[in-house]
N, C-alpha and C positions, 0 to 999 in steps of 0.2 A: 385516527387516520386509517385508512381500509388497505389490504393488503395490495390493494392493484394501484393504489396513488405512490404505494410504498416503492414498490417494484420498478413503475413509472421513474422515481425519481433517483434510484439509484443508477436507472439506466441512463438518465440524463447525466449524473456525476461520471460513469463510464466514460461515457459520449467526453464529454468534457474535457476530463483527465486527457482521453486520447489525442483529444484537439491541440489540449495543448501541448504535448509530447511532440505532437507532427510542426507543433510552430515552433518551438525551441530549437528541431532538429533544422526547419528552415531557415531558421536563424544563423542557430550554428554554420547551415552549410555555405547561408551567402556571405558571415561573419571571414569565412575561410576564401572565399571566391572576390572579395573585395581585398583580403590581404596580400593574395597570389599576384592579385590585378597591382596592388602598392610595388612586390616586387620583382615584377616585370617593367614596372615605369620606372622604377630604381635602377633596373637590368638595362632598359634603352634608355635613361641617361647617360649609365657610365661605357656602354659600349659606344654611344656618339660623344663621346670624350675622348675614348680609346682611338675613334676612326681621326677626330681630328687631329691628335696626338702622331697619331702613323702618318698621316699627310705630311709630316712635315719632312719624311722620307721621301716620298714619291710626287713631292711639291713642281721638280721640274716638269714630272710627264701631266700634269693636270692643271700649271698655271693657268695655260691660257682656253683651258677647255672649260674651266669654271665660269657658272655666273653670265658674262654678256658677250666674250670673245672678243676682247677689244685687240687694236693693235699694239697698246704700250699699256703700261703701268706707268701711275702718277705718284705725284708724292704718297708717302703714306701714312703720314700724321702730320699735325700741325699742319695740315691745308694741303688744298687739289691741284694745288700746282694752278688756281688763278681759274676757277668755272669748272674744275676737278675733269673739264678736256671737255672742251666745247666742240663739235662734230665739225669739222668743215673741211674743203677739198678733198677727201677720199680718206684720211686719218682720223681716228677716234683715240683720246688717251681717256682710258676713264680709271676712275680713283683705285688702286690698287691697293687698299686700308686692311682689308686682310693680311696681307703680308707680315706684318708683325705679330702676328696671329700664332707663333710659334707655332707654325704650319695649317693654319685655316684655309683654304682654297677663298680666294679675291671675289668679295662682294664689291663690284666696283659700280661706282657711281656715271650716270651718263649725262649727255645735256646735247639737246639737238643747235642747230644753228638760230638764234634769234632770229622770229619773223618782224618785218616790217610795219611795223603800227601806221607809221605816218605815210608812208607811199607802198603800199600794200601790192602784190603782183597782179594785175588786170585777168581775169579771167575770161577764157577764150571756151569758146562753148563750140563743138564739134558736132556737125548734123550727122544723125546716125536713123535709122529705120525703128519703128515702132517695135518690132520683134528683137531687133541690137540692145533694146532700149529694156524690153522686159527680159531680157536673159540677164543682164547686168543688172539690174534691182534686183531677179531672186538671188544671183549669186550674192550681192550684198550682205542680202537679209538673211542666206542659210550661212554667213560666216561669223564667227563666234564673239569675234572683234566687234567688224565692220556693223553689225546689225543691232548695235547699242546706240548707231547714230541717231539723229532725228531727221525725221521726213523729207525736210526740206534740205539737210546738209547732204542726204541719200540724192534727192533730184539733182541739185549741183552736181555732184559727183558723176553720176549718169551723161550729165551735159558735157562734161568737159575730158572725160575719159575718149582717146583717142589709140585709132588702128594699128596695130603693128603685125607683120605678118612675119612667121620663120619657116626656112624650108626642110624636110625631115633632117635629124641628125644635129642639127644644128644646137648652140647652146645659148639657152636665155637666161638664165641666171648659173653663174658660177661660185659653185662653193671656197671661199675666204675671198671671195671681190666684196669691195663695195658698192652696197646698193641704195638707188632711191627710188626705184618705180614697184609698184603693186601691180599685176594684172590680173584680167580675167578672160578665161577661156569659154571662144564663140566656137570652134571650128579644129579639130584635129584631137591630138593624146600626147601627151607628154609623159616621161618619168622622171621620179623623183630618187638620188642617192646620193650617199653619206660615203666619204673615204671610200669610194666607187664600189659601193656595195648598195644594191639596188633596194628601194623601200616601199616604192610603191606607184602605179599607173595614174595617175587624172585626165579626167577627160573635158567637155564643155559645160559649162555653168556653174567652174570652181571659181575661188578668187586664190591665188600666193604669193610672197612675197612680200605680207601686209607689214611684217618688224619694219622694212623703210620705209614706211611712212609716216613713222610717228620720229625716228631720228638715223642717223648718219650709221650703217653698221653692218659688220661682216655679217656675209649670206652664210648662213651654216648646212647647205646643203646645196646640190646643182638638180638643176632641172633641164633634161633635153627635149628636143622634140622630139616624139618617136612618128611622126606622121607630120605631113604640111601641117602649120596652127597659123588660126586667126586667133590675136588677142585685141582686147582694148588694155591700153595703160593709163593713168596717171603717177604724173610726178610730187615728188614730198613734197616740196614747196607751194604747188599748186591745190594739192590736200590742204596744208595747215593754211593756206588761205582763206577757203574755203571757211574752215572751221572758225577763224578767226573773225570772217567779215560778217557771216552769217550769226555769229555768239554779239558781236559791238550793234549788228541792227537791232537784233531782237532787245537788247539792253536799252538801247537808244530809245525805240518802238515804248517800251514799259515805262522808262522814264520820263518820257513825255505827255503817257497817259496818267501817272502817276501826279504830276503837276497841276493837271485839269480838275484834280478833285480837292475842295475846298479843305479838307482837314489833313492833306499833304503839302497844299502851295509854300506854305512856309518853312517847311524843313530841308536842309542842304541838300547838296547834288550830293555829296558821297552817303547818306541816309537814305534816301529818293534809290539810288542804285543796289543800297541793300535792301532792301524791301522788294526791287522789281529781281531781284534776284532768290528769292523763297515764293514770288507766285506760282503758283500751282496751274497749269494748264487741264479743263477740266469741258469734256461734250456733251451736248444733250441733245436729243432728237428732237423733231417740229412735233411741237405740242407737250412735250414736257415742261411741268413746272420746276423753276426752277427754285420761285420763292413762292408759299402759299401762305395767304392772306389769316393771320391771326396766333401762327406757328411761331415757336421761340428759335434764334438763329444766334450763329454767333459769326456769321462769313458777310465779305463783303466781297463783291463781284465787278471787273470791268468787262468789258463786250470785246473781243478780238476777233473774233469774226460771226458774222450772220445776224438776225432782231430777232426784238423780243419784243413784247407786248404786256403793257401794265393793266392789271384790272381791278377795279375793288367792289366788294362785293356788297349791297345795300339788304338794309335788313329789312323793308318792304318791297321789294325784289325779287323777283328768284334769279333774274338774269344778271349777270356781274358786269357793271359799267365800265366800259373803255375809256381809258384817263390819254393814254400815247404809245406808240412806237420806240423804242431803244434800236440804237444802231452799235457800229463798231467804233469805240471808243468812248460810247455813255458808260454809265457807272449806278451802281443799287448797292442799297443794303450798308454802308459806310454809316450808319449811327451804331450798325451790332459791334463794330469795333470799339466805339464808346462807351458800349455796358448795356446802349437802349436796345436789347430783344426782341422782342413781340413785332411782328413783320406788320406792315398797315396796309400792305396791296401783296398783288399777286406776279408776279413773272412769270411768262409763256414763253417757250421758245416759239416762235411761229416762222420761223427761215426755213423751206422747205429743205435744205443740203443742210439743218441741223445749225445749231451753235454754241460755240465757243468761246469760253468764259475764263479770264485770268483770276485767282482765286487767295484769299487769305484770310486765314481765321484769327479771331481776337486774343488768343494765348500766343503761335508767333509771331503777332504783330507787338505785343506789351513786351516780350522776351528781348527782341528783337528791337526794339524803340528805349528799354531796359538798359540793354548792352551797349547801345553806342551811346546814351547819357552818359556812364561811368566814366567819368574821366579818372586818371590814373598818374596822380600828381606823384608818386615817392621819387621817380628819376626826372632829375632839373638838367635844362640845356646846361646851368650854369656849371653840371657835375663835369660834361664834357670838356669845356672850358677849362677848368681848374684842373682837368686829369692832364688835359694837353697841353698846356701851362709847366705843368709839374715834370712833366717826362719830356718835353724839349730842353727843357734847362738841365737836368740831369744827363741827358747823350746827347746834346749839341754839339758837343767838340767831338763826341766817341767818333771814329775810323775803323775801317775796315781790318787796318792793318791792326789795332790792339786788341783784337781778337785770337785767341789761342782754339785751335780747333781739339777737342779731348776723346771725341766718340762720336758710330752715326748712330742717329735714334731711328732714321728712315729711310729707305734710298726708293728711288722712283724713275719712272720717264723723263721728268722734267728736270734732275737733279736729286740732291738730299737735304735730309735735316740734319745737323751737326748739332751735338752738343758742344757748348763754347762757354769759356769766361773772359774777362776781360785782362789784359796779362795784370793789372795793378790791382785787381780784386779777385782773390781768391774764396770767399767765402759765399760765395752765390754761383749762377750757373743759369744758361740763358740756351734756348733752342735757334739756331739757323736754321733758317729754308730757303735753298738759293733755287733758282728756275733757270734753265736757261733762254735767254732771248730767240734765240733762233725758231726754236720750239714753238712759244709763245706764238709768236708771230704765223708761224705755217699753221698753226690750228686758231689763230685768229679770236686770242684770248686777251686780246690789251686790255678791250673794256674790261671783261674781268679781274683782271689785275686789278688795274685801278680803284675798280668797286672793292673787292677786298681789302685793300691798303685803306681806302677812305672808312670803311666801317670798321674794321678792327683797330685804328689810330683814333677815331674817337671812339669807342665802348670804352665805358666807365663800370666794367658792373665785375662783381667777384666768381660770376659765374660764366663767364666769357674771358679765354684768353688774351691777355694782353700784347700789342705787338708795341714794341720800344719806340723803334728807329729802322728805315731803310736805305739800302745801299746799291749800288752797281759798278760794275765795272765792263770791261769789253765784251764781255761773253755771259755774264751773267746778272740777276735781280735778285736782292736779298731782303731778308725779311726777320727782324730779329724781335725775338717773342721768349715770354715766360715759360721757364721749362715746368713740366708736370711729370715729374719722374715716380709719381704712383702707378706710371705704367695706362692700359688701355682697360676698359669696364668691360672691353669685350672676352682678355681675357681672363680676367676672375670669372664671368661669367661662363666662359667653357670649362673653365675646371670644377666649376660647383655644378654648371648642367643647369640650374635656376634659382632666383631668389625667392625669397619668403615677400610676405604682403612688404612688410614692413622695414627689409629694404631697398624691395621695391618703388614704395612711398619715397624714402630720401633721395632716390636718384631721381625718379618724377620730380621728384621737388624743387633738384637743382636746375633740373630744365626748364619745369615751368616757371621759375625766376628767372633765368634767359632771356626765355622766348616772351616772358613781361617786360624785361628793359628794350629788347629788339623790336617787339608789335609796338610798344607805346612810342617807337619814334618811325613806324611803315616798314618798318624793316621786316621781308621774310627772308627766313633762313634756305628754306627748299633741302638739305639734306640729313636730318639725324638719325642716330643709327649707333649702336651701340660703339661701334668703329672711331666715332666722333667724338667722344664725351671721356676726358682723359683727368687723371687723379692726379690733383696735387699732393701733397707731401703729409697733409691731413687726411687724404681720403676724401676731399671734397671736390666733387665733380664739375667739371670748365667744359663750354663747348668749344671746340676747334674745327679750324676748317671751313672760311667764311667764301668758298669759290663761288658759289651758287646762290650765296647773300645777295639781297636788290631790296635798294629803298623805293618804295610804290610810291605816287601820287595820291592822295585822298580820295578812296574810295573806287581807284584805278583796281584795274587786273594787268596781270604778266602771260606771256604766252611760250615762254619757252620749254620745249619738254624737259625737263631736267630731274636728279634724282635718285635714289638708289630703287629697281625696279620693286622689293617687297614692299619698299615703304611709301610710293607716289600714290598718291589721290587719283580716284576716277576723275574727278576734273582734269589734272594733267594728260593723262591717256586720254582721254575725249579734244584733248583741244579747244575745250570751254572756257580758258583762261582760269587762273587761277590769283589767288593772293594771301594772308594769313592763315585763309582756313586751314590750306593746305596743312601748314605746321601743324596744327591739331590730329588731323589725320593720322600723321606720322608720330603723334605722340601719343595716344592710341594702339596704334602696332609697337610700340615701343616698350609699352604697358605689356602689352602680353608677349614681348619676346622676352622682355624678364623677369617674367613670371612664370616662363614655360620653356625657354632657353629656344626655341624657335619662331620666325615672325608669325602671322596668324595667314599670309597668303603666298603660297611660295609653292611653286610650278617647276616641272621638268627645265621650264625654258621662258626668258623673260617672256612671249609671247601668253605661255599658258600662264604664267603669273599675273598676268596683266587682267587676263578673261576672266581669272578668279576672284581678281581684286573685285571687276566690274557686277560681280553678282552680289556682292555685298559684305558686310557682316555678318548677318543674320544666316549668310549661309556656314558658318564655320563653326564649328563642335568645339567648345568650349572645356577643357580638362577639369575633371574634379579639384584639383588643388588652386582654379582662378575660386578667390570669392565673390561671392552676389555680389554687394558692392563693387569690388574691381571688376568685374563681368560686365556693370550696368554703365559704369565708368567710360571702359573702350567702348562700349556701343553706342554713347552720346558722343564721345571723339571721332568715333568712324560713320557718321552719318553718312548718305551718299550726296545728299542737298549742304553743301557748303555753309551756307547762311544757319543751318540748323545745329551744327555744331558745338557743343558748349565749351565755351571759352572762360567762365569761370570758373575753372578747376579748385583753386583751391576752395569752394564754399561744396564741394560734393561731397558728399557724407564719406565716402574712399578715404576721406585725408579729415575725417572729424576729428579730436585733438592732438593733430599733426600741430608739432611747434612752427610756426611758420616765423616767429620774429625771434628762436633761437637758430634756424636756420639761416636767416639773413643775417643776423650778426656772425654768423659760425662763433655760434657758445654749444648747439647741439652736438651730442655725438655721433659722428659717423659709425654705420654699421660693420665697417671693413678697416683697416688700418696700414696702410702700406709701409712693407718695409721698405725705407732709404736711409742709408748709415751714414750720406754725406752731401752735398750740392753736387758731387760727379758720380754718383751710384745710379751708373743704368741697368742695374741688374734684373729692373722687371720691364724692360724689352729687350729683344734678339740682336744679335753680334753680328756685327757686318765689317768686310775688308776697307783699309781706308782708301780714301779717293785715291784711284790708277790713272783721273781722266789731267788730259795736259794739259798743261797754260795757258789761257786764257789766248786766244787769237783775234786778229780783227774779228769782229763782228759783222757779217755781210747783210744782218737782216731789215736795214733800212729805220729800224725802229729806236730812236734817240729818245727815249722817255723820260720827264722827268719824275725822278722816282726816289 
């Protein structure tokens, strides 16, 4: 070998040697920069432990500044006090479930007034000038909210926003009033401040004021005139209108085109509406193809607005023969959903204003055709039957009066939860939840109630609170339920800061068996949240808290805003109506707040929590310690299309030899074990004074329920 190949190749092992010296060192040095990174996330774990811990000092000055700024606190476990404070006349109670939080600042749950499905508010369309017309659409669409609307709920809205005029000085919205109108500035400058400390000037072609229009809720800031102002307003109710009639057309609209096509006519209305609920709305300009003649496809197309033109192309030809015209509400392409691909003709858009095509491809139409097959035999009507059977005959005689009050587990707006035994049985131990009527009634919660009482009296399932037996007297409504003296998941979950995958997984698991006996009978839940999900005696996790509970109709939506704001679905903020999916969503966020001890969308202020939700999942940074699996998991739960969301949890690779039928029987082990040394050991919730409130008085609120 020659002395210059020689020299060559040692200089290569130099080269080498040093290369890899510089990689080791890089190694080492990000080995060192990932560990720093581990104990700074250990460092703002334990100081947001520490912070929640100190709140429990300075709980008076920040009760009502946390979270949503309601007017009252509601119960705070074992249920909302009946809709967890439904919005109505000028008062909001909303769920006050932090409070046992050994000093957590109140995640409280909201719910706006139910709108009117069956006589819905008449909308009133106000004539305004082409220029009133276009200042109020860009304000729409440069506000962060409003501009996630659709087109056509944007025009409404424009039609029906109406004049109001202030003269300088004057006050249009007041900081702690309540509000329901949104407006938007034509004409003048207003300012904007907080505890009369000034924040900022607006002028014309803002919108403010948009929190009341999705539900019932103190203004957290005042706004004057500083000049004469023209505004337009609309009212909340005339909003969710809106939102409401315009979401039941377009349904209606789908479902009926839906029918016209031969390989849907025979599947049910509630199938029929999921499906028009995953079409894709999808444009094309004149003279785009839409389908080309010989090409593999896997989408099928109906016409919603503008024609199209079929052509097929002959192989002694060159010109492609015209077969017909397609209008709005024909339909193409429906054999690719059956497997046959290969197109046989051509589609043109030919409508010169472009058209518009409602859209679905053959993976979520099978997914989707899939899912509503599975029927879900394990819970029998006949379970409810035999549980209400068994628990009338055992507290049919029970009274009021043999009850022994021992401790509160909750106190609230609406009343408290007392721990109780019965005075002849001491070896057990039962929660109270009394409400009061009066309350009730001024925030116009009966349905609620009742819905409550009706769904937790028959739930048969081991993962849902049991409620016994109910009671009343002059002044109050009681509710007597199985106690879960393992305390609240929220807080083990503050003092640990987050759980590991796996158990993580067991508390998913108890939900997801839940929210399976609840879905498989229409029932949505609308609130979970670590708040909600209380430890039995084993460590095994029960949902509580059925305010917000509604049994749907078959393939029905709900429209009421309701929810704790981290955890609502963009459907609910949009007023697109909502119905199971929603649950999913929420159990998704659910996934990664206990996996990371924070939800995944959570804003200065319900407002900015809302914007954030609305931008999606895919916009949120995901922590090193979620894994791929769990990662892939909440991103098919937090879809933002409803219908797309995967609802068979337990088959996702996340919970692969997850016991799921030692879970059901509880033979599995819990990851946590709570300590209780007796049926009256509330040592893992907070100490509260006992009832100071007086005896029971007439009752003046008109409401004679039987309960």
């Amino acid at each position: 070998m020659s002395t210059s190949v020689m020299n060559r190749l040692r200089d290569l092992e130099r080269e080498l040697a040093l290369r890899t010296s510089e990689s080791r060192k890089k190694d080492d040095y990000i080995a060192r920069l990932e560990h720093r990174l581990d104990e700074r996330d250990a460092s703002v774990r334990h100081l947001r432990n520490e912070i929640d811990k100190f709140r429990q000092v300075v709980r008076p000055l920040t009760h009502h500044i946390m979270a949503i700024q309601m007017s009252a606190d509601d119960l705070v476990v074992y249920g909302g006090g009946g809709g967890g404070g439904c919005c109505n006349g000028g008062d909001h109670h909303g769920h006050a479930a932090g409070s046992l939080f050994k000093g957590r600042p109140t995640r409280q749950a909201i719910s706006a007034e139910p709108l009117r499905t069956t006589d819905p508010l008449p909308i009133v369309k106000v004539p305004k000038s082409s220029k009133s017309r276009e200042l109020i659409k860009g304000a729409v669409l440069d506000n962060d909210f409003m501009k996630n609307l659709e087109s056509t709920q944007i025009r409404e809205i424009v039609d029906c926003m109406y004049p109001v005029e202030y003269a300088s000085d004057s006050i249009i919205i007041k900081e702690g009033d309540v509000g329901s109108i949104v407006y938007v500035m034509e004409e003048g400058r207003v300012e904007v401040s907080r505890e009369n400390k000034y924040l900022s000037t607006m002028t014309s072609g803002k919108v403010f004021g948009e929190l009341a229009i999705l539900y019932n809720c103190k203004r957290t800031a005042t706004i004057k005139a500083a000049t004469d102002c023209k505004l337009w307003a609309i009212e909340r109710q005339c909003f969710q209108t809106i939102m409401m009639r315009t979401g039941l057309i377009r349904q209606t609209e789908y479902t009926d085109f839906l029918k016209s096509v031969p390989i849907f006519k025979d599947l049910p209305e509630e199938t029929l509406i999921k499906i028009s609920d995953v079409l894709e709305e999808t444009f094309y300009n004149a003279g785009d193809y839409i389908i080309r003649q010989g090409a593999r496809g896997d989408t099928f197309f109906i016409i919603n607005k503008g024609k199209v033109k079929v052509t097929i192309k002959q192989s002694n030809n060159a010109e492609d023969k015209y077969i017909r015209t397609l209008q709005k509400g024909d339909f193409f392409g429906e054999k690719a959903l059956q497997g046959d691909d290969l197109r046989t003709a051509n589609i043109i858009a030919c409508d010169p204003d472009g058209v518009s095509c409602l859209v679905i491809d053959r993976e979520t139409f099978n997914q989707l055709i899939a899912g509503l097959d599975e029927i879900r035999t394990r819970y029998k009507d006949d379970d409810v039957l035999g549980r209400m059977s068994s628990t009338n005959k055992e507290f049919q005689n029970l009274k009021l009066s043999d009850l022994q009050v021992l401790a509160t587990l909750g106190v609230g707006g609406f009343g408290r939860v007392e721990l109780v035994q019965v005075n002849s049985d001491t070896s057990r131990s039962f929660a109270l939840k009394q409400m009061k009527k009066s309350q009730i009634v001024e925030t116009r919660q009966q349905q609620h109630i009742m819905s409550e009482k009706e769904i937790m009296g028959e739930a048969n399932c081991e993962f849902i609170v049991k409620l016994f037996k109910t009671f009343k007297d002059q002044k109050y409504l009681y509710m007597l339920m199985e106690s879960c003296l393992g305390g609240e998941l929220w807080t083990i979950l503050r003092d640990k800061g987050h759980f590991d995958d796996s158990t993580t997984r067991f508390y998913t698991g108890c939900v997801v068996e839940a929210f399976d006996y609840l879905h498989s009978r229409n029932i949505i839940y609308r609130d979970l949240k670590p708040e909600n999900l209380l430890l039995d005696i084993t460590g095994y996790v029960k949902l509580v808290d059925f305010g917000f509970a509604k049994k749907l109709h078959n393939g029905r939506k709900t429209w009421t805003f309701c929810g704790t704001p981290e955890y609502v679905a963009p459907e609910v903020i949009l007023n697109r109506g909502h119905d199971i999916s929603a649950d999913y969503w929420s159990l998704g966020v659910l996934m990664f707040e206990l996996l990371t001890g924070t939800p995944p969308f959570t804003g200065a202020d319900p407002m900015k929590t809302y914007n954030i939700i609305l931008k999606g999942i895919d916009a949120i940074e995901f922590p090193r310690n979620i894994t791929r699996n769990a990662r892939v998991l909440i991103k098919k739960l937090c879809r933002d299309n409803p219908a797309e969301r995967l609802t068979e949890v337990q088959k996702h690779k996340w919970f692969d030899g997850f016991n799921w039928e030692g879970l059901r029987n509880r033979t599995l082990t819990p990851p946590i074990l709570p300590k209780v040394r007796s049926a009256i050991d509330t040592s893992n919730f907070d100490n509260y004074p006992p009832d100071a409130d007086s005896p029971p008085p007439d009752d003046n609120s008109g409401w004679d329920v039987n309960f």
